[in-house]
Z-matrix of the N, CA and C atoms (Angstrom, degrees):
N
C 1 1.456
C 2 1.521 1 110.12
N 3 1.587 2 119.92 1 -41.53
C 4 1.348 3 114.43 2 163.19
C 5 1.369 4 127.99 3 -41.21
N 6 1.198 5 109.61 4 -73.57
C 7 1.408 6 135.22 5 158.37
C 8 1.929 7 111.61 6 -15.06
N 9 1.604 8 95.78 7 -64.25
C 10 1.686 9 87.55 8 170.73
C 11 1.013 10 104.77 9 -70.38
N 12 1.270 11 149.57 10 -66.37
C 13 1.513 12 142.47 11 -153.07
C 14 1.920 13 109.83 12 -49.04
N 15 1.301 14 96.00 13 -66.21
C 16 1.602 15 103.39 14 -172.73
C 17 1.289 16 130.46 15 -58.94
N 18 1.860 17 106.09 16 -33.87
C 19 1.243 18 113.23 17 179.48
C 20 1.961 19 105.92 18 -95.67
N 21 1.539 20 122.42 19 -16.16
C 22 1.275 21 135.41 20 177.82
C 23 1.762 22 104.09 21 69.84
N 24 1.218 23 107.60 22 36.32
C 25 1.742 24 111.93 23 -178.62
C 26 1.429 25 91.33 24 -120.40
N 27 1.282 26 102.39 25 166.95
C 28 1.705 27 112.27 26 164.45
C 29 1.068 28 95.59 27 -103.50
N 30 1.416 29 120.28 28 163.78
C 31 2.024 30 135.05 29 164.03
C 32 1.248 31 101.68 30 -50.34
N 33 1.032 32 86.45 31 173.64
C 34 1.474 33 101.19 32 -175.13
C 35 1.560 34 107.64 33 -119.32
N 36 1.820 35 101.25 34 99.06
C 37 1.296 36 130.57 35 -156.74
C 38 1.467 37 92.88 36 -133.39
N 39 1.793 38 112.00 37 158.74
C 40 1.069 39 113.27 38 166.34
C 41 1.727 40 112.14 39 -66.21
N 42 1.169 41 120.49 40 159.48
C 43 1.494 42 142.50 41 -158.29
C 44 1.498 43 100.22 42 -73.90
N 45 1.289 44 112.86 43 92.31
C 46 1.788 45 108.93 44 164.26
C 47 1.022 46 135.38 45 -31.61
N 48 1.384 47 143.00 46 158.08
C 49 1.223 48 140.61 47 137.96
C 50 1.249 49 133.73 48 -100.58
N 51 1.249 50 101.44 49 -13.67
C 52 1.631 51 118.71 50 148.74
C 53 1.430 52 128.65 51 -42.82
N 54 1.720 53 107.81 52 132.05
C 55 1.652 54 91.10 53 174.06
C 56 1.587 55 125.66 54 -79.16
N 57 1.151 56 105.91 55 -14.85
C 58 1.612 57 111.62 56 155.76
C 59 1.537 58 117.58 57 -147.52
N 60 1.273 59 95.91 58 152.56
C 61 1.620 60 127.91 59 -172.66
C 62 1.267 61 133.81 60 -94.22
N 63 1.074 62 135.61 61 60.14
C 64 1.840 63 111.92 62 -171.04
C 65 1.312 64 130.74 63 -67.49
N 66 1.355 65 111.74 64 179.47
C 67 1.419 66 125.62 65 -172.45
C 68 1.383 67 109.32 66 -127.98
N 69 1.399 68 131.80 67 167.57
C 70 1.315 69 121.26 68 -179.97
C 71 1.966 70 95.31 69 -143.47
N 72 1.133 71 149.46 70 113.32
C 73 1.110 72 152.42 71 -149.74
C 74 1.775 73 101.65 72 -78.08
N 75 1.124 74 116.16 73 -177.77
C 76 1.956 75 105.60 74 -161.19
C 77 1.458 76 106.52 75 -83.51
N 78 1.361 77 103.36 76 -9.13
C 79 1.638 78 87.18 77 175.79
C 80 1.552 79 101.54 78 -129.29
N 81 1.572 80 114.01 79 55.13
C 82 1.278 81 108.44 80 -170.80
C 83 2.109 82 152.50 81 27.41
N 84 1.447 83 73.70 82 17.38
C 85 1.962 84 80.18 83 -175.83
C 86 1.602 85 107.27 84 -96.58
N 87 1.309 86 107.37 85 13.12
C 88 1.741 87 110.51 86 176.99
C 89 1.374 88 102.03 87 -133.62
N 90 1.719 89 105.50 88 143.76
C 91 1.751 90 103.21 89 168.99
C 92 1.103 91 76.26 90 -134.25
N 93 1.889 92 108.23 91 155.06
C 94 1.517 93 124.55 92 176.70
C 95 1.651 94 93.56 93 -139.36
N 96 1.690 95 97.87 94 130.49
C 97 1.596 96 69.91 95 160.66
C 98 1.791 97 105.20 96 -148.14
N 99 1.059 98 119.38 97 167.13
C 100 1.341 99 149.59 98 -141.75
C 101 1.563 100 140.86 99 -139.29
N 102 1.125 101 112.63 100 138.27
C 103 1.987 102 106.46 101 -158.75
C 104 1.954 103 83.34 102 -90.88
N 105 1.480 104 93.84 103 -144.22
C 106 1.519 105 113.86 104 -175.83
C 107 1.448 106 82.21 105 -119.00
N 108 1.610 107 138.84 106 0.27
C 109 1.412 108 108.84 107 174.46
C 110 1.616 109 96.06 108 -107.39
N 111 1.123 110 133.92 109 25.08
C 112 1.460 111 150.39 110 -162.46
C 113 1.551 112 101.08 111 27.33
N 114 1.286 113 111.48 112 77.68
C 115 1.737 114 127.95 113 170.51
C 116 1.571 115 85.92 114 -81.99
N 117 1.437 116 133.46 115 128.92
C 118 1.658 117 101.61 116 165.97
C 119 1.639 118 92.95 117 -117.17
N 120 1.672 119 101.60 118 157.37
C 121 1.317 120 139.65 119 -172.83
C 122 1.431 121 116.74 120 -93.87
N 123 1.604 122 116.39 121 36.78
C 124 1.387 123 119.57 122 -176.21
C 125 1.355 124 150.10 123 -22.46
N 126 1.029 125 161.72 124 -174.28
C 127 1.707 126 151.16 125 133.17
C 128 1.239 127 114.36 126 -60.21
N 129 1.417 128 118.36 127 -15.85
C 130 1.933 129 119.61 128 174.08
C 131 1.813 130 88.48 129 -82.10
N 132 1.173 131 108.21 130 -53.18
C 133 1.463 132 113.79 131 -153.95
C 134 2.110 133 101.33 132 -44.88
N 135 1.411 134 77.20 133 -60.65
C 136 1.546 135 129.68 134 -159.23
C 137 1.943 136 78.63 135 -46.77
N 138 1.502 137 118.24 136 -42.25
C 139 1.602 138 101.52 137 -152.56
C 140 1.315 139 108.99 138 -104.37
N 141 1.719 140 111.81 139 -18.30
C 142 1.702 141 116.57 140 137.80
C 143 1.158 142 130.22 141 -27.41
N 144 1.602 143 119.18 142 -48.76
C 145 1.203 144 114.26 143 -143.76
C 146 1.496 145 93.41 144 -101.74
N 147 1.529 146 130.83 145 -24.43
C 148 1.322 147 150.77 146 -179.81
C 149 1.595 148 111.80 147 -80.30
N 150 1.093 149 117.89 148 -29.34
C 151 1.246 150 110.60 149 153.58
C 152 1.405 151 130.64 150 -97.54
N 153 1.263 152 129.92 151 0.73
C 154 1.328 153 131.47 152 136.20
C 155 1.099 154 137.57 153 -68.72
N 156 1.649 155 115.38 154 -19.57
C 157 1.242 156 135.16 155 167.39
C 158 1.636 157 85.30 156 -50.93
N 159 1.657 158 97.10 157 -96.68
C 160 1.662 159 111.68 158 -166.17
C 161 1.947 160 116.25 159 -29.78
N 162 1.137 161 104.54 160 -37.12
C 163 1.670 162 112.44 161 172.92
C 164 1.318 163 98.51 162 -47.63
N 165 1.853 164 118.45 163 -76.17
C 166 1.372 165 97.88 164 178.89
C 167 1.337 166 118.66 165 -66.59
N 168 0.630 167 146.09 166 -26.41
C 169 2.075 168 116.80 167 171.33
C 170 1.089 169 124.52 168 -64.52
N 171 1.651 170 106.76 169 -15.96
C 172 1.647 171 100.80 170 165.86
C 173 1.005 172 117.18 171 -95.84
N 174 1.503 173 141.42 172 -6.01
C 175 1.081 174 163.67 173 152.92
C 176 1.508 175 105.52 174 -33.08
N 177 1.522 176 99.76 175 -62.74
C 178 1.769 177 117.75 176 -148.94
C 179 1.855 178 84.31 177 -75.44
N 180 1.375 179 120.02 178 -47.64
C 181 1.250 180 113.56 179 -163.60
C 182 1.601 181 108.73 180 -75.08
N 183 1.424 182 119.26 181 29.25
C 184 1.523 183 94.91 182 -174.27
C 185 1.107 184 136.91 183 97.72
N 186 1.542 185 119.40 184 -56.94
C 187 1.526 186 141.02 185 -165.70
C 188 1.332 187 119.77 186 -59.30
N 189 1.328 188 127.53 187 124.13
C 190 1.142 189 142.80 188 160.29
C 191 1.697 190 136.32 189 -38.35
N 192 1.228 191 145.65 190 22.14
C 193 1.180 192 139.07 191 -139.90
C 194 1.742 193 126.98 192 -134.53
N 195 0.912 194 122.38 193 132.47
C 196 1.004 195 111.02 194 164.81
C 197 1.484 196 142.03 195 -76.90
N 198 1.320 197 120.51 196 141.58
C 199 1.942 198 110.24 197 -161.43
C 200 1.331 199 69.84 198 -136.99
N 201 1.765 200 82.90 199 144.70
C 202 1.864 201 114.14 200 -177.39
C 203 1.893 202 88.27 201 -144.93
N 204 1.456 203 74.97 202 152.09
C 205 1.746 204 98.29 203 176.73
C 206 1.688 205 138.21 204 -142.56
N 207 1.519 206 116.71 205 104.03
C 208 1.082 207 131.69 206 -155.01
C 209 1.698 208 89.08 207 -61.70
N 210 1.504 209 108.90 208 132.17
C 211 1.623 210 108.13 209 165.07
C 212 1.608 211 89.24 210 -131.44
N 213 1.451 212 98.52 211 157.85
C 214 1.886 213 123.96 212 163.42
C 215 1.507 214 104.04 213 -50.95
N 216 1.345 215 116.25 214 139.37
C 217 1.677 216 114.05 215 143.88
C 218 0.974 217 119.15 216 -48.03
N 219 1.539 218 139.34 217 -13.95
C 220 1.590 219 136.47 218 -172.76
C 221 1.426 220 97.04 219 -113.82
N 222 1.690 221 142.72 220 18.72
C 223 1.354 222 138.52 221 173.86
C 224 1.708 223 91.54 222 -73.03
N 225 1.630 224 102.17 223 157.82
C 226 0.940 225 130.38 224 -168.14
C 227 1.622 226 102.74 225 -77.27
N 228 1.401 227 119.16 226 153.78
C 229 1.314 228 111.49 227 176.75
C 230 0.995 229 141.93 228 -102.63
N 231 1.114 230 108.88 229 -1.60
C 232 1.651 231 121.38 230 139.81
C 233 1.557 232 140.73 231 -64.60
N 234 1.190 233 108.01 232 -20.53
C 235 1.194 234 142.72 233 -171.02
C 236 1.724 235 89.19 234 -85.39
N 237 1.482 236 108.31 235 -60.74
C 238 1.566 237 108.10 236 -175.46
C 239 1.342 238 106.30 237 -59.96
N 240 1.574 239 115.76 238 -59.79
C 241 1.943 240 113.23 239 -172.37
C 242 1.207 241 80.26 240 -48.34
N 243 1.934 242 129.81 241 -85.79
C 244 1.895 243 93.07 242 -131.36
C 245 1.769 244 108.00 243 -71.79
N 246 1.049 245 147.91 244 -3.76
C 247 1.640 246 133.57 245 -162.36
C 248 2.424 247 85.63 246 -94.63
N 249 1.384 248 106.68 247 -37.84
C 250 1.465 249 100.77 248 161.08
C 251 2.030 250 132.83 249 -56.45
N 252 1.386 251 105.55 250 -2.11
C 253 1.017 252 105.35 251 -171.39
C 254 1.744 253 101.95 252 -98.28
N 255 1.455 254 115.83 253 -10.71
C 256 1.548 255 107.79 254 179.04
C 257 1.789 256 96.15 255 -156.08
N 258 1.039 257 107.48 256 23.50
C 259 1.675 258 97.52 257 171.97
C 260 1.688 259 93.05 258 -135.00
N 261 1.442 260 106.51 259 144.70
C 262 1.869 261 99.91 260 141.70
C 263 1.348 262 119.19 261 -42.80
N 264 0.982 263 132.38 262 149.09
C 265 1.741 264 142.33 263 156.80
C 266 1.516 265 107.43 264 -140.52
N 267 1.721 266 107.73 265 117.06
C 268 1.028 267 125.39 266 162.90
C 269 1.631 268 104.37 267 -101.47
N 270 1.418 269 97.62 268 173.90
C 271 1.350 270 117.66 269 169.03
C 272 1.766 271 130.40 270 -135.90
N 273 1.510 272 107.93 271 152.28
C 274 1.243 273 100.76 272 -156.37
C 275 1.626 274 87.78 273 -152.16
N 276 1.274 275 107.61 274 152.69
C 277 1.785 276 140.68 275 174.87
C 278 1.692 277 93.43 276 -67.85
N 279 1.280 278 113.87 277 148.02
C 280 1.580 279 138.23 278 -139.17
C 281 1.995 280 69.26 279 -83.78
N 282 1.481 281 115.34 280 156.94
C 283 1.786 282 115.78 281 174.94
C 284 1.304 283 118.20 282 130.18
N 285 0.812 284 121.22 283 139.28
C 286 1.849 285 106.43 284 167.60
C 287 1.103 286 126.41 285 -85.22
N 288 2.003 287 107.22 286 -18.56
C 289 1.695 288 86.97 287 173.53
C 290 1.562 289 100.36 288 -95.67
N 291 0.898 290 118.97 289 2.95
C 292 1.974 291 115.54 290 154.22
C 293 1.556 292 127.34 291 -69.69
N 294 1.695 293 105.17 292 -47.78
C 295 1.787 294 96.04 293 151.25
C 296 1.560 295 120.17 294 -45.16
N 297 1.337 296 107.41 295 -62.25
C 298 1.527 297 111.46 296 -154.61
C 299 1.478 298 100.24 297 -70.48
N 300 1.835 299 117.46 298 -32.25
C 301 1.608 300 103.15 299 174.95
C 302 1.734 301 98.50 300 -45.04
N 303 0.986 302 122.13 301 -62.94
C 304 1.606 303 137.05 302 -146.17
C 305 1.416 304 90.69 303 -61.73
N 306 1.265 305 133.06 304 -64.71
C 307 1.317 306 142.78 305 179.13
C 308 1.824 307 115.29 306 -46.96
N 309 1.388 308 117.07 307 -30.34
C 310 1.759 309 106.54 308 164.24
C 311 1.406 310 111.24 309 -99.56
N 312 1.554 311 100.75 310 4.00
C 313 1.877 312 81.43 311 169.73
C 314 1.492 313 112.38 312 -82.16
């Protein structure tokens, strides 16, 4: 997943036919994924779009609630303004028990 992001190539895999591809980073805690024009589909992107998902379904059902969202100190900043314009956004040190601390406070 590094590799695609930094260098903006895909591996060097046989030729998809898929309209997108993912990647999984070397120790699996990143998925990226990606067209043939290398649009990439980040973990900022990726946690925008997943918590707007869930917004509308809680939306549609009625429900009252507030949704907050742990991002990296190294998330993108755009990614932070718009998911900051209708969610909490905390922040937390790169880890999972550093998300999830951040995430039960």
């Amino acid at each position: 997943a590094d590799f695609v992001k930094t260098k903006k190539m895909q591996p060097d895999v046989r030729k998809s036919v898929h309209p997108i591809t993912a990647s999984f980073d070397g120790d699996v805690d990143r998925l990226m994924f990606y067209n043939s024009e290398m649009r990439l589909f980040d973990g900022d992107a990726q946690a925008a779009y997943i918590v707007h998902y869930i917004k509308g379904l809680v939306d549609a059902e009625g429900i009252q609630c507030s949704i907050g969202v742990v991002l990296s100190f190294y998330s993108n900043m755009g990614a932070v303004e718009y998911l900051q314009k209708n969610f909490k956004v905390v922040f937390a040190q790169t880890g999972v028990k550093n998300f999830g601390r951040e995430a039960r406070s």
